[in-house]
C-alpha positions as CSV (number, residue, x, y, z in Angstrom):
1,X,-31.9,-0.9,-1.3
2,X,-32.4,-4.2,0.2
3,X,-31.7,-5.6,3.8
4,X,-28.4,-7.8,2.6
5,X,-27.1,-4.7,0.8
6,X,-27.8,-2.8,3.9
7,X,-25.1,-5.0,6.0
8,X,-22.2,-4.6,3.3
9,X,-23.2,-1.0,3.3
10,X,-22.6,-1.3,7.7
11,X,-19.0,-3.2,6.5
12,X,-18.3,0.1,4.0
13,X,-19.8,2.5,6.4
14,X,-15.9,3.5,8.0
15,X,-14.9,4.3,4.2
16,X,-17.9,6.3,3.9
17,X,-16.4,10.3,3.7
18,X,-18.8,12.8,4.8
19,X,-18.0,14.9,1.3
20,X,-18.8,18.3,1.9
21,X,-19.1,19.9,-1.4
22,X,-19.6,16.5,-3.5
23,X,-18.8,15.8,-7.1
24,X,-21.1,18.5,-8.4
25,X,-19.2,21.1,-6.3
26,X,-17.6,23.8,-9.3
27,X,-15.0,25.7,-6.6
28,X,-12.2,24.2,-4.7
29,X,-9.3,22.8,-5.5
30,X,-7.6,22.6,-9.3
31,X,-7.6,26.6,-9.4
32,X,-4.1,26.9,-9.2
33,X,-2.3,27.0,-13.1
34,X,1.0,26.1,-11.6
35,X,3.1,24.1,-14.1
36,X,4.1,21.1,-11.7
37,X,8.2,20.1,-11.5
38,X,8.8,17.2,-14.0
39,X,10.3,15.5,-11.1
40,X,8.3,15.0,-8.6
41,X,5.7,12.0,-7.5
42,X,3.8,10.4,-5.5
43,X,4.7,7.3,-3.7
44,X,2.7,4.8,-5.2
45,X,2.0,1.6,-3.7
46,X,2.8,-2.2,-4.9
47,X,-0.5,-2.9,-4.9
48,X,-2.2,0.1,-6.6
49,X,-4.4,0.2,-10.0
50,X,-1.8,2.0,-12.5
51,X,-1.1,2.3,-16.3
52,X,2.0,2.9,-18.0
53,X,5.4,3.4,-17.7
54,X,6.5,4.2,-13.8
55,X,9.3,6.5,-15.0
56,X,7.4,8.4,-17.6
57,X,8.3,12.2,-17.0
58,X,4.6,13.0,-15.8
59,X,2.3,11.3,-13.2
60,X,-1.2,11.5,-12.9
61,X,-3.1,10.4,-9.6
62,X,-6.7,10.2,-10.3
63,X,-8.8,10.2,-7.2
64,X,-12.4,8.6,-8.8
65,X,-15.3,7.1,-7.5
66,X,-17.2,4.7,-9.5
67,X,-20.6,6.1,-8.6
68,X,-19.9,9.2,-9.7
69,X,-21.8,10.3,-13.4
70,X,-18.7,12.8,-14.1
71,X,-16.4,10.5,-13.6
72,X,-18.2,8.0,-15.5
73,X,-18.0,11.5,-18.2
74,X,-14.4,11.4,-18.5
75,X,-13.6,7.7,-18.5
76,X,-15.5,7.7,-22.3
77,X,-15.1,10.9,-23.4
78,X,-11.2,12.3,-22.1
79,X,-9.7,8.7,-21.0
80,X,-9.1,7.2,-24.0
81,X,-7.4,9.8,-25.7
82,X,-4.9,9.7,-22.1
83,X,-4.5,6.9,-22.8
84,X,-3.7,6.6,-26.6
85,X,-1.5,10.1,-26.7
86,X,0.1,10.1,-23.6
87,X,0.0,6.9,-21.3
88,X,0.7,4.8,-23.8
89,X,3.7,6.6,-25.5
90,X,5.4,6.4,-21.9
91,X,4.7,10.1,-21.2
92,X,2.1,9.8,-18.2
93,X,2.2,7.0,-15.7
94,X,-1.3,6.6,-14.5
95,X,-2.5,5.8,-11.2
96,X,-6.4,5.5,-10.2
97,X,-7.6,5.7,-6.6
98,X,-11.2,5.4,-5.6
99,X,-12.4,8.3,-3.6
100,X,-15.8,7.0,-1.7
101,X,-19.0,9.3,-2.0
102,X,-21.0,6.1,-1.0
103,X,-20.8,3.0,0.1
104,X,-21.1,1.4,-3.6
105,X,-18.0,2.6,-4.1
106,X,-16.1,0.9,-1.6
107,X,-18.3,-2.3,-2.8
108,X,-17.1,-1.9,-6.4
109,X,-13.7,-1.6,-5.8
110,X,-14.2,-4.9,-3.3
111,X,-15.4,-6.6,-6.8
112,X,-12.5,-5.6,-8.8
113,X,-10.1,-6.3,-5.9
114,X,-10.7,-10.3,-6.3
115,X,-10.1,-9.8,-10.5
116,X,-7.3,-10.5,-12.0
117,X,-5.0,-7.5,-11.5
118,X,-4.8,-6.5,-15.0
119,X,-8.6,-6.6,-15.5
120,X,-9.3,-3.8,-12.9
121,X,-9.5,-1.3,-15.3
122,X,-11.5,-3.4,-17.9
123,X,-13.8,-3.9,-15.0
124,X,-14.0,0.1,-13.6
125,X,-14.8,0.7,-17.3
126,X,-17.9,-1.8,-17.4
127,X,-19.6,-0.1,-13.8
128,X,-18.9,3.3,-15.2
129,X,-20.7,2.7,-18.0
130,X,-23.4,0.8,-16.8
131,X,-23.9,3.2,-14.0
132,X,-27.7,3.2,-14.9
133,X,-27.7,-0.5,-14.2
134,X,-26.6,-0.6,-10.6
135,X,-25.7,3.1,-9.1
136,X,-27.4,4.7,-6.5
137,X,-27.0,8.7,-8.0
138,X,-29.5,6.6,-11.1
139,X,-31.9,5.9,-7.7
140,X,-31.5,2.1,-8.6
141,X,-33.7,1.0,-5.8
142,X,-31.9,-2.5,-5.3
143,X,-28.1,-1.8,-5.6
144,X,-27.5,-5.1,-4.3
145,X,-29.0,-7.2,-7.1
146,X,-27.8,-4.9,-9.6
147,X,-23.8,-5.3,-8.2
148,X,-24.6,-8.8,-8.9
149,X,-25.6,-8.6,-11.8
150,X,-22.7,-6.5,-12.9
151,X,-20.6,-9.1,-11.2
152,X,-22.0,-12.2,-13.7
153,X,-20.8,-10.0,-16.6
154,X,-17.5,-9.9,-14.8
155,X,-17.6,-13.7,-14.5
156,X,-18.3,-13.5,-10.6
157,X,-20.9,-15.6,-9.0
158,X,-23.2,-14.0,-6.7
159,X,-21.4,-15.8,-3.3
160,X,-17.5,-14.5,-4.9
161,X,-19.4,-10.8,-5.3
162,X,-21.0,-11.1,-1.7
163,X,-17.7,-12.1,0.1
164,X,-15.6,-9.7,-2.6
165,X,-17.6,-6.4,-1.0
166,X,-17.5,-7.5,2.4
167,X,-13.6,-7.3,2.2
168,X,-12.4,-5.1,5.5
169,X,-9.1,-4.2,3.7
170,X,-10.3,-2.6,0.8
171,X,-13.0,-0.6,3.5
172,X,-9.5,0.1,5.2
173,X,-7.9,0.8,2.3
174,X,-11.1,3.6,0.4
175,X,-10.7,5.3,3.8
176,X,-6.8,6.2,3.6
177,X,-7.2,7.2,-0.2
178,X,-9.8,9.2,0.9
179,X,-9.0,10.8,3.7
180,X,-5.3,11.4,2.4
181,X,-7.0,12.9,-0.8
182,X,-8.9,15.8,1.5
183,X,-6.1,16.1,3.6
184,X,-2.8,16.5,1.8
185,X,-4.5,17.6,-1.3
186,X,-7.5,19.1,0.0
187,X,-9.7,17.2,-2.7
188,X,-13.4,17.8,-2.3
189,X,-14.7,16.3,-6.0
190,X,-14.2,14.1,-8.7
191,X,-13.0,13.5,-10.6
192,X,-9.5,15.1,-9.2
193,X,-6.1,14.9,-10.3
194,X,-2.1,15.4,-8.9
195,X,-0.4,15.8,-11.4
196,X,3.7,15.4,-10.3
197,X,2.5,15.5,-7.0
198,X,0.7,19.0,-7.4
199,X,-3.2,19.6,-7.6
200,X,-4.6,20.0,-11.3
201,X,-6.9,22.5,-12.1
202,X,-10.6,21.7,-12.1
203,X,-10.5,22.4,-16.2
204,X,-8.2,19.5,-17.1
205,X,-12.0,17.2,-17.0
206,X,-11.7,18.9,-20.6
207,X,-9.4,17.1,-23.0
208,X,-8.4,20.4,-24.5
209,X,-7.5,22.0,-21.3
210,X,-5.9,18.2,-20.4
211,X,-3.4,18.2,-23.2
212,X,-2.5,21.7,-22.9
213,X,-1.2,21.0,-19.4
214,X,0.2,18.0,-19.8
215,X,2.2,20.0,-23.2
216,X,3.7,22.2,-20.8
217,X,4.7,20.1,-18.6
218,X,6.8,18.2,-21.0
219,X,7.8,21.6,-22.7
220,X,9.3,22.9,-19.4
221,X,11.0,19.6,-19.1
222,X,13.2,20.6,-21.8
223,X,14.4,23.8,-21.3
């Protein structure tokens, strides 16, 4: 990691959660099988990264963090099929907040905060798949250069990426989503989900166990 990467990681360093049982952690929250009431949400900001229709019957928060290999997991592998089946037939409005495990993810969310607002999730996709390229869990040794370098595929110069991850509001703004996630929801991975404002289980990272939920959701929606 180089020294100008070290300073936007000092600017991050307040979003920066101290996660005690990180991504990899298999017990916490998401045990509870509860089918969650069809009717209610999550307030959901002007402002935040969502997907679909707003008055679908289901939403899904997705708390995220861009360095995060299992996240990266079920962006290719589960998302699309969320998106095709359900988001995109108006059954799930989607919502994605960034959870911070490291200061790379506040920076990446700085990047995609000064894109056009419909290309955020165009962009998440590219850094999630090009995690090799520029995350720290892949011990890049110069995150830095390789944020820039996913920035120029993006379009962004490497002054608009400098100034885009030294953005104090989006530090501001990782920290509430984080801190909100552990403390209302008690979130201590990713990826995690609410689903109608109650905690999915830990199994729904599965596209099986996903659309079996989400089924019964919508089943007991019309009874």
């Amino acid at each position: 990691m180089n020294r100008k990467y070290m300073i936007y990681g000092l600017v991050g360093l307040a979003a920066v959660l101290v996660v005690v049982a990180g991504y990899f952690m298999l017990s916490g929250n998401g045990g509870d099988e509860e089918v969650p009431s069809t009717t209610s949400r999550i307030e959901i900001g002007p402002n935040e990264h969502t997907l679909g229709d707003p008055k679908a019957p289901i939403q899904i928060v997705e708390y995220g963090a861009p360095v995060c290999p299992h996240c990266s997991h079920f962006n290719e592998t589960v998302f699309p099929l969320l998106k095709k089946e359900y988001i995109d037939t108006g059954k799930v409005y989607y919502v994605f907040r960034v959870f911070p495990l490291h200061s790379a993810d506040t920076a990446v969310e700085g990047m995609a905060s000064c894109l056009p607002k419909d290309s955020y999730f165009q962009f998440l996709d590219l850094m999630f798949r090009n995690q090799p390229r520029w995350d720290p869990e892949y011990q890049v040794q110069d995150v830095h250069a390789g944020l820039i370098a996913m920035g120029r595929l993006a379009g962004m110069s490497e002054a608009q990426v400098d100034s885009c991850i030294a953005k104090p509001d989006i530090a501001a703004l990782v920290q509430k989503n984080g801190q909100e996630a552990m403390g209302t929801y008690g979130i201590n991975s990713v990826p995690s989900f609410i689903v109608n404002a109650t905690v999915a289980p830990r199994s729904v990272v599965e596209w099986a166990n996903l659309k079996t939920y989400l089924d019964s959701i919508l089943a007991n929606q019309k009874k």
